[in-house]
MMTF fields as JSON, N, C-alpha, C and O atoms, coordinates in Angstrom:
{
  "mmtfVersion": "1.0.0",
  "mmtfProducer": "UNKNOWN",
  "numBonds": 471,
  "numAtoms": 472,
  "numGroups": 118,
  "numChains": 1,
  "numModels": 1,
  "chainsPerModel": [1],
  "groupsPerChain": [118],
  "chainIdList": ["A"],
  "bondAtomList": [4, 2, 8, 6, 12, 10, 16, 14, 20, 18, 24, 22, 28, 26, 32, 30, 36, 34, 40, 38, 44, 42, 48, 46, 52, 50, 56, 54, 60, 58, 64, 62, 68, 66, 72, 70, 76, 74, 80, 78, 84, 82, 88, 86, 92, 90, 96, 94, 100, 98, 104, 102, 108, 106, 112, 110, 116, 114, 120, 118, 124, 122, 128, 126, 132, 130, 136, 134, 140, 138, 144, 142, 148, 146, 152, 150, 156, 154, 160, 158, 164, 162, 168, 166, 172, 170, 176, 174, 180, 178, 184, 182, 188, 186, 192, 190, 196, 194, 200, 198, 204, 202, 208, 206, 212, 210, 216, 214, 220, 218, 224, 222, 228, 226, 232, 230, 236, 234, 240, 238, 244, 242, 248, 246, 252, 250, 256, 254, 260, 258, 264, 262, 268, 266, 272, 270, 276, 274, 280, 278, 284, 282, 288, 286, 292, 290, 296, 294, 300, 298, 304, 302, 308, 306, 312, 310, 316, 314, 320, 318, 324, 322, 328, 326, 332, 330, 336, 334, 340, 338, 344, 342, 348, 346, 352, 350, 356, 354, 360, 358, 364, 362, 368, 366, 372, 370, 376, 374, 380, 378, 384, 382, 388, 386, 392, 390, 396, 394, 400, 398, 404, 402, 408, 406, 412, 410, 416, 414, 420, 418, 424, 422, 428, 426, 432, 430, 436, 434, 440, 438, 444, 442, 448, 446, 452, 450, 456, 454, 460, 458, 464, 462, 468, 466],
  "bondOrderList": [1, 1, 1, 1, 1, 1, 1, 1, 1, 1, 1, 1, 1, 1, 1, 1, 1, 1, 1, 1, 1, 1, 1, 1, 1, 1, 1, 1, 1, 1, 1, 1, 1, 1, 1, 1, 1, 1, 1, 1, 1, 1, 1, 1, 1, 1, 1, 1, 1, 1, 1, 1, 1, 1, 1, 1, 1, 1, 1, 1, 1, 1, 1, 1, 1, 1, 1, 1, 1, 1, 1, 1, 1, 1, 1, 1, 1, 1, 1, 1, 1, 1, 1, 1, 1, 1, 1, 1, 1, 1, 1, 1, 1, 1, 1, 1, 1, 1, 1, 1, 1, 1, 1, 1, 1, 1, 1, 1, 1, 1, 1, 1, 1, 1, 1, 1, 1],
  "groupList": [{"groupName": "UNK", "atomNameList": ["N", "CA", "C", "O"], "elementList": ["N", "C", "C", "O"], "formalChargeList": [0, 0, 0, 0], "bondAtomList": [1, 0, 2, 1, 3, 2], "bondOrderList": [1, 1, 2], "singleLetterCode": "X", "chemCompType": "L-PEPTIDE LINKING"}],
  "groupTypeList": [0, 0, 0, 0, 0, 0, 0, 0, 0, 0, 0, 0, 0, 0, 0, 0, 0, 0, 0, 0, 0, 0, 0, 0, 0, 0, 0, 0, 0, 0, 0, 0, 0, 0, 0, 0, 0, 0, 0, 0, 0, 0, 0, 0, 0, 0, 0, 0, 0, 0, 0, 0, 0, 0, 0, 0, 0, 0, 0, 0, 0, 0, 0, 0, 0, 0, 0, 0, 0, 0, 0, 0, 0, 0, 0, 0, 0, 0, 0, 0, 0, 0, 0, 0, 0, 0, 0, 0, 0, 0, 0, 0, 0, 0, 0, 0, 0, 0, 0, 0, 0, 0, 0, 0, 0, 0, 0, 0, 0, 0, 0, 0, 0, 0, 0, 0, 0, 0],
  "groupIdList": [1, 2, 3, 4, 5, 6, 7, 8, 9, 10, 11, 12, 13, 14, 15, 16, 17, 18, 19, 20, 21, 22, 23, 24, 25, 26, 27, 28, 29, 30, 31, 32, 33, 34, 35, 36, 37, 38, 39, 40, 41, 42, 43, 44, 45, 46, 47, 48, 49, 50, 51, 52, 53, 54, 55, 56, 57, 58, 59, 60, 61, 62, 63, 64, 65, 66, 67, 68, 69, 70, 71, 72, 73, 74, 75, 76, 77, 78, 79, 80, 81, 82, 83, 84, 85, 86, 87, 88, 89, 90, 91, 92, 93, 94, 95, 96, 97, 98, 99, 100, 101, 102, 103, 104, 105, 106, 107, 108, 109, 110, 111, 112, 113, 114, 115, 116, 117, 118],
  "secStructList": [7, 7, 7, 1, 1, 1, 7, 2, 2, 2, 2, 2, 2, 2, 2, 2, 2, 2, 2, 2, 2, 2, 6, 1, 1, 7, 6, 6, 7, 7, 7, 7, 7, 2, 2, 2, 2, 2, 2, 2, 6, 6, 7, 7, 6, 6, 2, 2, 2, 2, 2, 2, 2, 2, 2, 2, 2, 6, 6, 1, 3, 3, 3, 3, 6, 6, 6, 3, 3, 3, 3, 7, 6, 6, 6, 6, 2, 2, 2, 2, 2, 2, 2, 2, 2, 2, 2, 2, 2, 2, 6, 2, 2, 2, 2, 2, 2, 2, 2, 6, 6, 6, 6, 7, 7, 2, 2, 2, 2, 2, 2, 2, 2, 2, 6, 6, 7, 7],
  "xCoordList": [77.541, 76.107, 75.73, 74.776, 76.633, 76.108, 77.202, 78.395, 76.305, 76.71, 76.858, 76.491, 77.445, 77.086, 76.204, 76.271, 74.632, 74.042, 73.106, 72.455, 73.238, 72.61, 73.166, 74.182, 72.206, 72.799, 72.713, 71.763, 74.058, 73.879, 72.895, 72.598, 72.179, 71.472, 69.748, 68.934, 69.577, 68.355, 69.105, 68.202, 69.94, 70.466, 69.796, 69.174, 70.162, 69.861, 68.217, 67.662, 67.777, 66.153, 65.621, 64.744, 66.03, 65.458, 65.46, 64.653, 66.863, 67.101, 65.911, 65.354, 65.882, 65.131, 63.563, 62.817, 63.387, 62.062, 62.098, 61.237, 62.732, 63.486, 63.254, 62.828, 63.737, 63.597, 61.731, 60.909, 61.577, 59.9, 59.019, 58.264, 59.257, 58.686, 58.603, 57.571, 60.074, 60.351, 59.732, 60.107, 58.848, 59.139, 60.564, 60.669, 61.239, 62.677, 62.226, 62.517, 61.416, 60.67, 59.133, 58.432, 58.78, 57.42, 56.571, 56.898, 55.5, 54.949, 54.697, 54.357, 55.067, 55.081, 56.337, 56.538, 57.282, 58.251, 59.561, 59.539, 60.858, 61.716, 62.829, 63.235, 63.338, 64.382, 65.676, 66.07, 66.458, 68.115, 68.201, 67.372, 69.319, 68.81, 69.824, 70.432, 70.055, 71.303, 72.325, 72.788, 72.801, 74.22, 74.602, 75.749, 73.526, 73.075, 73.656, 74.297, 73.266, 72.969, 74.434, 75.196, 74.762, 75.917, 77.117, 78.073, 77.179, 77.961, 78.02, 79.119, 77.32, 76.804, 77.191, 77.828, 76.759, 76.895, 78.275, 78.411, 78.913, 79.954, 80.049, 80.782, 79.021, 78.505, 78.605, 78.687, 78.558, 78.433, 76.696, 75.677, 76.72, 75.588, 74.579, 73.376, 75.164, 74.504, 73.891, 72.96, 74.883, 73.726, 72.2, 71.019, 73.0, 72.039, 71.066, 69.924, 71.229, 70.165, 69.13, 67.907, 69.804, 68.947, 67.512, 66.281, 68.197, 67.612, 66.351, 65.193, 67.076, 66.092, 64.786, 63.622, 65.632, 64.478, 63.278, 62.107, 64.213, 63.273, 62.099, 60.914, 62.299, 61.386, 60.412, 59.253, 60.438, 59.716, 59.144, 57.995, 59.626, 58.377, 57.622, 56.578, 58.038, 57.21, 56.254, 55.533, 56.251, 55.283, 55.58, 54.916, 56.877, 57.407, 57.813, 57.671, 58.409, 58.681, 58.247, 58.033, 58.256, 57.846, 58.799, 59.572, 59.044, 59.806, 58.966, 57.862, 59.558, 58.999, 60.199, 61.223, 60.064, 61.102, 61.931, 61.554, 62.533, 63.753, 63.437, 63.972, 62.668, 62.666, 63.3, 64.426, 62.72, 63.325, 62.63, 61.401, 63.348, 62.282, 61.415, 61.821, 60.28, 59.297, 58.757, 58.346, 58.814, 57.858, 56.495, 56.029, 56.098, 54.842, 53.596, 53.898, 52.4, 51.284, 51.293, 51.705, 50.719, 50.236, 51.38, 51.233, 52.849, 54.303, 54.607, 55.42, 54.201, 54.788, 53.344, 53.671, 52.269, 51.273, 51.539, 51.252, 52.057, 52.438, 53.911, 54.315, 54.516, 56.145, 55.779, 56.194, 54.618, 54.078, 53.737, 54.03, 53.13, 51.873, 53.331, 53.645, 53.706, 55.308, 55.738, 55.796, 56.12, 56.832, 56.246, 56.735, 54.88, 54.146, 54.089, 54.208, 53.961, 53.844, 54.87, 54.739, 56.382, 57.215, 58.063, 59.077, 57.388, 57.271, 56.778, 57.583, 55.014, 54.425, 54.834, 54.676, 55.47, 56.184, 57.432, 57.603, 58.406, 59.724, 59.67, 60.183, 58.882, 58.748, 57.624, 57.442, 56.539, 55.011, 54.906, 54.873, 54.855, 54.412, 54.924, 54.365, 56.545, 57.384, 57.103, 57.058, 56.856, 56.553, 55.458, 55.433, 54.658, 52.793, 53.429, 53.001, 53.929, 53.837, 54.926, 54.782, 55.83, 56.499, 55.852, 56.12, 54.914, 54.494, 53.104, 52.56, 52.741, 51.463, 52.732, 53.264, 53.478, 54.074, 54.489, 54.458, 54.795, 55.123, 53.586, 53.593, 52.368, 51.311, 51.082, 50.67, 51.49, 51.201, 50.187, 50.377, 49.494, 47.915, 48.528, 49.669, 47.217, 47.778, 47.71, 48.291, 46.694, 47.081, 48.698, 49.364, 49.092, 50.307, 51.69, 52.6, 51.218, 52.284, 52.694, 53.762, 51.066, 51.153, 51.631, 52.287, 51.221, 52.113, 53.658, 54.453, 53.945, 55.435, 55.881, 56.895, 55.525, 55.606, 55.797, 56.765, 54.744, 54.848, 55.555, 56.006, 55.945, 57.084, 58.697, 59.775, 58.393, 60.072, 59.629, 60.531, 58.641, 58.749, 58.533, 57.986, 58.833, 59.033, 60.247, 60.043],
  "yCoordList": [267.573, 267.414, 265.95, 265.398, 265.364, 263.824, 263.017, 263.188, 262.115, 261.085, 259.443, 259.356, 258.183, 256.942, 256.271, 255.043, 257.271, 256.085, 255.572, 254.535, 256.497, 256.036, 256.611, 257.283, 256.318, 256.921, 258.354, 258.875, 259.001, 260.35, 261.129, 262.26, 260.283, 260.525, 260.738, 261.177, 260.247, 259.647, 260.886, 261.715, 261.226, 262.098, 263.724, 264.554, 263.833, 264.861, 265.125, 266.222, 264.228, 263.94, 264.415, 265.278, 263.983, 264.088, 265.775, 266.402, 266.046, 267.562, 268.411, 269.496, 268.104, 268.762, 268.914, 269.894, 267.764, 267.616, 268.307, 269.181, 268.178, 268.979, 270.519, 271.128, 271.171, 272.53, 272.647, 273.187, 272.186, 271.982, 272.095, 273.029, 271.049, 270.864, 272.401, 272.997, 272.857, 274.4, 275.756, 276.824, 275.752, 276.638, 277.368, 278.55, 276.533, 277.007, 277.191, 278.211, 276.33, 275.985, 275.889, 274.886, 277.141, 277.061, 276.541, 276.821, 275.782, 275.011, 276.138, 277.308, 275.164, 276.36, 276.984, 277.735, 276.991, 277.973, 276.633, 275.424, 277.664, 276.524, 276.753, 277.797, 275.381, 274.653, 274.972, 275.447, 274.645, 274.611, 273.552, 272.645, 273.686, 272.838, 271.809, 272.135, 270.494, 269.158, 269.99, 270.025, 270.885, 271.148, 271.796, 271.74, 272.685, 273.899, 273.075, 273.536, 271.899, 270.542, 270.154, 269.99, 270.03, 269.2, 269.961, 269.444, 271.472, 272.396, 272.654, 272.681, 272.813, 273.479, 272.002, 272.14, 270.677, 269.989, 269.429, 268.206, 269.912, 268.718, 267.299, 266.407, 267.368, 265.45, 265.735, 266.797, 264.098, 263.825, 264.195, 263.727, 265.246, 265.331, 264.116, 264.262, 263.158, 261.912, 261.264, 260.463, 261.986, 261.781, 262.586, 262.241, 263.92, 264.857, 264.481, 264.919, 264.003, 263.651, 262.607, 262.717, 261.618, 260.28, 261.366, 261.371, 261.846, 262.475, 262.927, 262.508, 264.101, 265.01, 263.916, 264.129, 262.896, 261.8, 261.5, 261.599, 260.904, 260.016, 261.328, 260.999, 262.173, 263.457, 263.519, 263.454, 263.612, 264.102, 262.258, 262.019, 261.703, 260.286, 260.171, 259.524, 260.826, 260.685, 261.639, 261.715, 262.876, 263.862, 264.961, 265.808, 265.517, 266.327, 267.771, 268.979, 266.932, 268.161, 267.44, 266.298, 268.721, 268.998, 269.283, 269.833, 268.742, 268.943, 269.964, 269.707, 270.854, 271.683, 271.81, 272.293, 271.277, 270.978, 272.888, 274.057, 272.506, 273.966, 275.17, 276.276, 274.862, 275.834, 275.277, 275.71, 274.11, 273.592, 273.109, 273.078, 272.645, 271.648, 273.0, 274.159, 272.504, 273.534, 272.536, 271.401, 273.09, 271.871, 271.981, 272.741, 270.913, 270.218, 271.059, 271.255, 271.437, 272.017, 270.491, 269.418, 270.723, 269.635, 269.21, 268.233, 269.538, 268.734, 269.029, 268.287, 269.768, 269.796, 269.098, 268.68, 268.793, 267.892, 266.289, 265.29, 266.205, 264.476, 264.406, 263.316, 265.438, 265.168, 264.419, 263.379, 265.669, 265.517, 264.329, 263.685, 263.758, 262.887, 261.559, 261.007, 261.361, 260.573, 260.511, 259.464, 261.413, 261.707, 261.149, 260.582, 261.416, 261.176, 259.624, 258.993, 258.897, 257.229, 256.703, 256.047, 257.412, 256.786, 256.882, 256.222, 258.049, 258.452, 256.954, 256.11, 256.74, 255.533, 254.247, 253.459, 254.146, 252.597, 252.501, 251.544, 253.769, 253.876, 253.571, 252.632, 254.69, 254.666, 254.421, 253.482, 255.342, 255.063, 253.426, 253.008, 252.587, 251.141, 250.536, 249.862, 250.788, 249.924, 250.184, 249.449, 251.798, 252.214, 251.251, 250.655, 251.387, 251.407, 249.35, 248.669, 248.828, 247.276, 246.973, 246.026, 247.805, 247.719, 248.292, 247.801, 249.4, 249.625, 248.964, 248.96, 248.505, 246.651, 246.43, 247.368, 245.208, 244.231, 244.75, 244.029, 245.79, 246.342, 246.758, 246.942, 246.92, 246.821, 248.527, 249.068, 249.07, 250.599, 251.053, 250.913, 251.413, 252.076, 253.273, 253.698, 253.597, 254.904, 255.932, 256.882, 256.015, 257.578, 257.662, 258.654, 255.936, 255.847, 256.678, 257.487, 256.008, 256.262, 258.023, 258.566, 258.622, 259.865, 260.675, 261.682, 260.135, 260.916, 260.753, 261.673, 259.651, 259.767, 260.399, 260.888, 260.803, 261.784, 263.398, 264.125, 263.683, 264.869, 264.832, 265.913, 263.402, 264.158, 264.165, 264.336, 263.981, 263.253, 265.497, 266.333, 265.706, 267.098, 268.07, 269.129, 267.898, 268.92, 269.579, 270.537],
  "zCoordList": [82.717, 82.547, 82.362, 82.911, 81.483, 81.336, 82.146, 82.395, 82.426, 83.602, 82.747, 81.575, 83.517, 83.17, 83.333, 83.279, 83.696, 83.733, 82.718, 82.598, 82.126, 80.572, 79.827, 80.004, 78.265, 76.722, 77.191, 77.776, 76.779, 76.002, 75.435, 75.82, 74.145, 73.883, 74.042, 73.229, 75.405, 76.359, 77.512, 77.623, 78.124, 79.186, 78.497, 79.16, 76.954, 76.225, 75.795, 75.848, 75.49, 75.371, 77.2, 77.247, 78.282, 79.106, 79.886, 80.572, 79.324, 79.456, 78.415, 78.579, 78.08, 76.812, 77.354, 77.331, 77.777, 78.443, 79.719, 79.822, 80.546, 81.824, 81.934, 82.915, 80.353, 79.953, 79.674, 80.414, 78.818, 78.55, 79.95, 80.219, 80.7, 81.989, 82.783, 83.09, 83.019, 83.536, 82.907, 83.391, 81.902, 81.237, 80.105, 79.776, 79.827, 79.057, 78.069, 77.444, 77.614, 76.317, 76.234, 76.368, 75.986, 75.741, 74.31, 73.157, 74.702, 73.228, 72.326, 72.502, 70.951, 69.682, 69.853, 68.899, 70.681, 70.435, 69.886, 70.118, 68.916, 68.264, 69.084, 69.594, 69.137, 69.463, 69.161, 68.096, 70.316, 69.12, 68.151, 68.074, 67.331, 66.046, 66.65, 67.67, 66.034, 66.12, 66.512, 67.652, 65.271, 65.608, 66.48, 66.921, 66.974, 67.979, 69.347, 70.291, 69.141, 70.695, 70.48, 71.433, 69.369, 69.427, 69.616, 70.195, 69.063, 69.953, 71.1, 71.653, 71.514, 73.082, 74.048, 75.092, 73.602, 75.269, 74.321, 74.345, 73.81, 72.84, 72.611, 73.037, 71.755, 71.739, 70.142, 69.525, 69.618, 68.456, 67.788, 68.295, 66.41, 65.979, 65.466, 65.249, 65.352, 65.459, 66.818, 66.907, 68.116, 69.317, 69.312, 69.333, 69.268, 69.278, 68.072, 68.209, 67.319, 66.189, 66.687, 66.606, 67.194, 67.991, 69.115, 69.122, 69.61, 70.823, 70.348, 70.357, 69.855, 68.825, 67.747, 67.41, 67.538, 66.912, 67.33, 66.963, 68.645, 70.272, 70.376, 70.328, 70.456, 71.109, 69.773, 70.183, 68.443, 67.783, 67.936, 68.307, 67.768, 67.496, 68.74, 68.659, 70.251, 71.216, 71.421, 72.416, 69.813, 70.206, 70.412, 69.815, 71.486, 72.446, 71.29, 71.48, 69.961, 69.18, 67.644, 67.237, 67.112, 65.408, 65.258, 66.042, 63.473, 62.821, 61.733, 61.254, 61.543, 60.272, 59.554, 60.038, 58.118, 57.044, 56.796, 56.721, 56.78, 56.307, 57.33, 57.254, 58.113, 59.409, 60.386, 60.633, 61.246, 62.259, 63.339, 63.285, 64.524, 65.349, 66.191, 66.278, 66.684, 67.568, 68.695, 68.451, 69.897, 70.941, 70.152, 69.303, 70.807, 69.98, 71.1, 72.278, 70.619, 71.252, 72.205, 71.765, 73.627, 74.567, 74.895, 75.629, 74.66, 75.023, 76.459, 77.008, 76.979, 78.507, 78.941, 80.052, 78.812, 79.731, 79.052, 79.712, 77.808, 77.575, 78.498, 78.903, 78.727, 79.213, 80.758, 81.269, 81.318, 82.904, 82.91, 83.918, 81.986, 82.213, 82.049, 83.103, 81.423, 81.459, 82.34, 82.985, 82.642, 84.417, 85.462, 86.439, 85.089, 86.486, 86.174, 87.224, 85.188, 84.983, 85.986, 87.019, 85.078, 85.662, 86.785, 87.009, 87.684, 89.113, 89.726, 90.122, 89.733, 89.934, 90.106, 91.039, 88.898, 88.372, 89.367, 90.122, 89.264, 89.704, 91.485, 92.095, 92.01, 93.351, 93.816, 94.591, 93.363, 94.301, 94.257, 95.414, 93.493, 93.607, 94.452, 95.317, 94.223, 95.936, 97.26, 98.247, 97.044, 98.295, 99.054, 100.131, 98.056, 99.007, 98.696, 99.629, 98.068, 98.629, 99.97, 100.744, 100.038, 100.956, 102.084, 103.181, 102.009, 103.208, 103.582, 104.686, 102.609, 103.013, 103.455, 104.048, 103.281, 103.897, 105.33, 106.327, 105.332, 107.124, 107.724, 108.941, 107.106, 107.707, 108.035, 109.061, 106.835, 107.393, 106.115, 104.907, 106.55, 105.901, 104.816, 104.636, 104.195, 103.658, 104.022, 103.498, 105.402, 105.992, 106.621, 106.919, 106.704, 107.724, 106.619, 106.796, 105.667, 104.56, 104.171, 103.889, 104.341, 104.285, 105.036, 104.769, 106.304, 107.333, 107.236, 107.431, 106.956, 106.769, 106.229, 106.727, 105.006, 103.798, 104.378, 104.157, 105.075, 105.55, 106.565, 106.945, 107.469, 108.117, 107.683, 108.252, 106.828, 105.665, 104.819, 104.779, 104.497, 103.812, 104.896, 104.587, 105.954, 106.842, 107.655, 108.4]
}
């Protein structure tokens, strides 16, 4: 499941969000707990703790004391709305300057699109 190209703990945060995004995890509903994470992908509970951190300070989950983590109400449209930023940033921006510099429009760009999804 985890790869080199990043932290562990950022590979696990993004899964998490991954599940959220899919439906795995519907808002208001609870989470596996650290150790739950740290059994299951066999990582250190101190990764799984980071992760689990990263997500509640970005919103994605609640912590409720002696119960446990819950996705956060609005967590799969802040996850989207993330995604979709860094969709933009990642690819849409190179695209559309690379396709100015070759002089192709944006209907040109679109069509490519649909013939690249066909």
């Amino acid at each position: 499941m985890f790869d080199d190209g990043s932290p562990i703990f950022q590979q696990l945060a993004d899964q998490i969000c991954g599940d959220i995004l899919r439906g795995a995890h519907s808002e208001g509903e609870k989470v596996p707990s650290i150790n739950e994470l740290a059994v299951f992908y066999r990582i250190n509970p101190a990764t799984a703790n980071r992760a689990v951190a990263q997500l509640v300070d970005r919103g994605v989950l609640v912590k409720q004391r002696g119960i446990g983590m819950f996705v956060a109400e609005g967590a799969r449209q802040l996850v989207a709305a993330e995604r979709r930023a860094k969709l933009v940033e990642k690819h849409i921006a190179p695209l559309v300057a690379e396709a100015t510099a070759l002089g192709i429009d944006t209907e040109g760009i679109v069509a490519l699109i649909r013939k690249e999804s066909s």
